[in-house]
N, C-alpha and C positions, 0 to 999 in steps of 0.2 A: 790468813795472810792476804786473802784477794781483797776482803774489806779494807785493810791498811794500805793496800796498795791503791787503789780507787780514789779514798779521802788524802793520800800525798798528792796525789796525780791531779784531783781537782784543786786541791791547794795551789800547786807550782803553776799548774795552767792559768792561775790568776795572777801569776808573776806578771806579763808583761804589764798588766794594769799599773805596777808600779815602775819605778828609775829604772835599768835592766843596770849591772853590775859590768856582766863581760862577759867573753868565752876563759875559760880555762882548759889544761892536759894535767893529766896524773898518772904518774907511774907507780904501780905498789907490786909489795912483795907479797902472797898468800901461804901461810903458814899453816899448810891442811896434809891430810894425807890421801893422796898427793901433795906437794905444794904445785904452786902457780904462778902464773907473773902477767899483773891486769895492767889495762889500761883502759883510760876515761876521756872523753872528749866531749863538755857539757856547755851548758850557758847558766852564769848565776843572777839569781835577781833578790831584791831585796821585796819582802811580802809586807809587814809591819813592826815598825819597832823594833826589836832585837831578831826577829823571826826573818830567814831566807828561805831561798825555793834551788835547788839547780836539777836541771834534767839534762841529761849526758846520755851516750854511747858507750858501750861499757866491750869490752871484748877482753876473754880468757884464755892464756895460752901455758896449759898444761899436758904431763904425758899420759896423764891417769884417765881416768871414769868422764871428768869433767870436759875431758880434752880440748876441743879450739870453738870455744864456747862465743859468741854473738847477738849483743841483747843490749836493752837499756833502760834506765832505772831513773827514779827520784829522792831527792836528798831533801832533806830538812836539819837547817842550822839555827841554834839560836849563840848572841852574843858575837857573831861576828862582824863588827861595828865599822869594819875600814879600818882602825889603828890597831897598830901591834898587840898580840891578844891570844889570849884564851877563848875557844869557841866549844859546844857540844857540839855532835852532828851524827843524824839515824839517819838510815833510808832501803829503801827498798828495791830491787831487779830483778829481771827475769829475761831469757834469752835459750836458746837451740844449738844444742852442741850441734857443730858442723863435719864432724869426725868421721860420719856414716849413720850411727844411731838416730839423727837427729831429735834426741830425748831435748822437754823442757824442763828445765833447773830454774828455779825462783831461790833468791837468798833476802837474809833482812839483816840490819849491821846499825853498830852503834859503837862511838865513841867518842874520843877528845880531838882536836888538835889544835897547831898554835900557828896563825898567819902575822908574816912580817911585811915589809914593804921595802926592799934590800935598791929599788928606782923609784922615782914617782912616775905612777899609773902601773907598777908592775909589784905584784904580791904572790911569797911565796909559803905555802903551806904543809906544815909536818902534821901527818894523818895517824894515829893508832886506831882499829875498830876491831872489836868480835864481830864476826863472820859467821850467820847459822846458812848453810847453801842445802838442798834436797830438789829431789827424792834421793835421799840415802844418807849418810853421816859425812857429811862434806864440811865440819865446823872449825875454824879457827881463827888468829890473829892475822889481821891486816895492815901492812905500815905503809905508808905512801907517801909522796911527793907531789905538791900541786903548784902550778905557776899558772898564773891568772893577769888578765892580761883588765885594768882597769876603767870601765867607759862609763862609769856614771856623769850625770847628763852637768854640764857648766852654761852658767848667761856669763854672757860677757859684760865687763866692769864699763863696756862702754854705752851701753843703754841705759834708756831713762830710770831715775833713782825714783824708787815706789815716794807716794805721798807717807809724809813724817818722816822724814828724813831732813836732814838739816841743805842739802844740795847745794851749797851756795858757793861752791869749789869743785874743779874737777876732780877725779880720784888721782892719788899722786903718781908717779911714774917712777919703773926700776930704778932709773939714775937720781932720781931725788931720794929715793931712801938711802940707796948708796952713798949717796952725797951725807946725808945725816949722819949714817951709820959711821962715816969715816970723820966725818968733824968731833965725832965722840973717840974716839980711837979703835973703834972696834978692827978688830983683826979680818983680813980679806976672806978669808976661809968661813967664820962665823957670820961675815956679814954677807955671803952669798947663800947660807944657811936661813939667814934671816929674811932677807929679799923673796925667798924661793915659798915660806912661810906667809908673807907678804903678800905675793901673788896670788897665791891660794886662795886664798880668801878673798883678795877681789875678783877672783877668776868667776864668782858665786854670785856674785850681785847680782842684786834682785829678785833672789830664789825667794819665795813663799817662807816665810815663819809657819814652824809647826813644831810641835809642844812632843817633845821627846825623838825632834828629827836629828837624824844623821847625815843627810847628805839626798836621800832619795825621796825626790818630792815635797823636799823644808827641812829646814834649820831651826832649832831653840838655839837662847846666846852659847850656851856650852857645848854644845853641838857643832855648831858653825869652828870655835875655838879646836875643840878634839881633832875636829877635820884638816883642820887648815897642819896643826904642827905634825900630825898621824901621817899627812900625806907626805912628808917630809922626815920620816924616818923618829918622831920623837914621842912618848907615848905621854897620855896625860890623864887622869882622872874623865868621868865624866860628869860628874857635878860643878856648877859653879862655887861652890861654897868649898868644895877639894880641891879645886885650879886655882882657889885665890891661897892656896895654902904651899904652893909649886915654887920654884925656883926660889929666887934672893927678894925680899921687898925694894921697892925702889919707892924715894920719898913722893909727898902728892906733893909734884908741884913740876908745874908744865917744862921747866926747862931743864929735869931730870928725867924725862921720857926717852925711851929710844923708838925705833917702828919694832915691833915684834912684843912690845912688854903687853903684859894682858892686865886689862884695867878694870878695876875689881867698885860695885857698884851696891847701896843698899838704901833702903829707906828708914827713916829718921833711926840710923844709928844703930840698925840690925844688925845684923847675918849677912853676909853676901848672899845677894840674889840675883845681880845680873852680871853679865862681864863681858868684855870689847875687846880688840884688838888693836894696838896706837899702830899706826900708818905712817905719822910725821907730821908736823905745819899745825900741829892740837886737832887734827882731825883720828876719827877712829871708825873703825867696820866693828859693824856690830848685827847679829838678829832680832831685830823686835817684833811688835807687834805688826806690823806692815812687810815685814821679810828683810834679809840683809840689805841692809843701805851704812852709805855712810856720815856718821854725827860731829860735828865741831865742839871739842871740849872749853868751852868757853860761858863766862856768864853774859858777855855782851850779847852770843848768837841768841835768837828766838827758837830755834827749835834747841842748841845745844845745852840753853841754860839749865833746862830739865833735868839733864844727864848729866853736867858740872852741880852743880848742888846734891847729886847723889854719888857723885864720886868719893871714895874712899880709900883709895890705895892703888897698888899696882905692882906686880909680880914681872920678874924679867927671868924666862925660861934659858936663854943661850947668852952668854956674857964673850 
């Protein structure tokens, strides 16, 4: 158990190198005999790809063996991507009953749970794990409650748009999509749904392209997409070629766009392989090779025409 604990501990330690996530608090119930009732006070970070780290404060308050137990631990999650979701998560702690004995108790735990995002920047999580705790028969189910408080890192949509990028427009502003959103009829409630979506993603310009990113030190195109509607309560595949298969099609053709449709892209006549987000004005945010920036859907622009000749469709997630 001390080897395991060692290789989490050097793992999480290499968290900050990456985006850092947040602090979170967990409340759970321990179903042992004794039972018990934990609480966690951690910081989570994203490690690579599907893979996080959090290391927390962990304190026990039971009447039994374990009794007011004081320690701290390390967690290892994969699949928890920011959008609402199914995640695994093990991890390991250890701490000094405070009671009088002061014995030390090490446990190691593993199980499911499922995080949603009920605000933007604020996620909340439902925990089950088995529970193995010693020295002595200290084993069983753990259910918990986590709220997590969101800080992964934002550039702001007002800095310079990376080279390749089409730049030749400012990024649009809240009241111009609005203004869109309403010349199309969309209902005030949907299109402040939509705008919120909107901003997201320009919230991000400029971040680094990286090839199976999420949010934490680069974006792929689906990536940047999953994040933008996730943060905003709506869940969505993480393939481009699954997101072009999402909501209602909407026809190719620029003056059927809304801001928020996700605009579905291939070469000579494939599979979807890349996809954008429309903005408004035939402009769209998108990650490519050079990191999120924003592209002009047009064949007259010079750098848009690239991305109009491979345009193919367009899916609209909220109506």
């Amino acid at each position: 158990m001390r080897t395991l604990a060692a290789v989490l501990l050097v793992l999480a330690l290499g968290a900050p190198r990456a985006q850092a996530q947040g602090a979170g608090f967990q409340f759970g119930y321990l179903w042992t005999d004794p039972s018990g009732l934990t609480y966690r006070l951690g910081w989570t970070s994203k490690l690579s790809g599907p893979l996080g780290a959090e290391i927390h404060g962990v304190h026990v308050n039971s009447s039994g063996p374990l009794g007011n137990l004081w320690g701290g631990g390390v967690d290892l999650s994969l699949f928890r991507s920011g959008s609402p979701g199914v995640y695994l998560v093990g991890g390991v702690e250890g701490g000094y009953n405070a009671a009088g004995n002061e014995t030390f108790r090490g446990s190691w735990s593993a199980g499911l749970g499922y995080e949603f995002f009920p605000l933007r920047g604020l996620s909340l999580s439902l925990e089950g794990r088995y529970r193995v705790t010693g020295p002595g028969s200290y084993d069983g189910i753990e259910l918990g409650t986590r709220l997590g408080l969101d800080r992964r890192s934002r550039r702001s949509s007002g800095g310079s748009q990376p080279s390749g990028s089409s730049g030749t427009s400012a990024a649009p502003t809240r009241e111009s999509v609005n203004a869109s959103l309403a010349s199309a009829g969309t209902a005030p409630a949907t299109s402040a749904r939509i705008g919120d979506v909107v901003q997201t993603a320009l919230d991000v310009m400029g971040t680094p392209y990286r090839w199976g990113g999420e949010g934490d030190g680069g974006f792929d195109c689906s990536g940047l997409i999953q994040y933008a509607y996730g943060a905003n309560g709506v869940t969505l595949p993480r393939r481009s070629v699954d997101q072009a298969r999402q909501g209602k099609p909407v026809a190719r053709d620029a003056g059927s766009l809304r801001p928020g449709d996700i605009l579905t892209f291939a070469d000579d006549g494939n599979r979807v392989s890349h996809v954008g987000l429309y903005v408004g004005s035939r402009k769209f945010i998108h990650s490519a090779s050079t990191g999120v920036q924003l592209s002009v859907l047009s064949d007259d622009d010079v750098s848009g025409r690239w991305w109009y000749r491979r345009w193919v469709g367009a899916r609209r997630i909220l109506d």
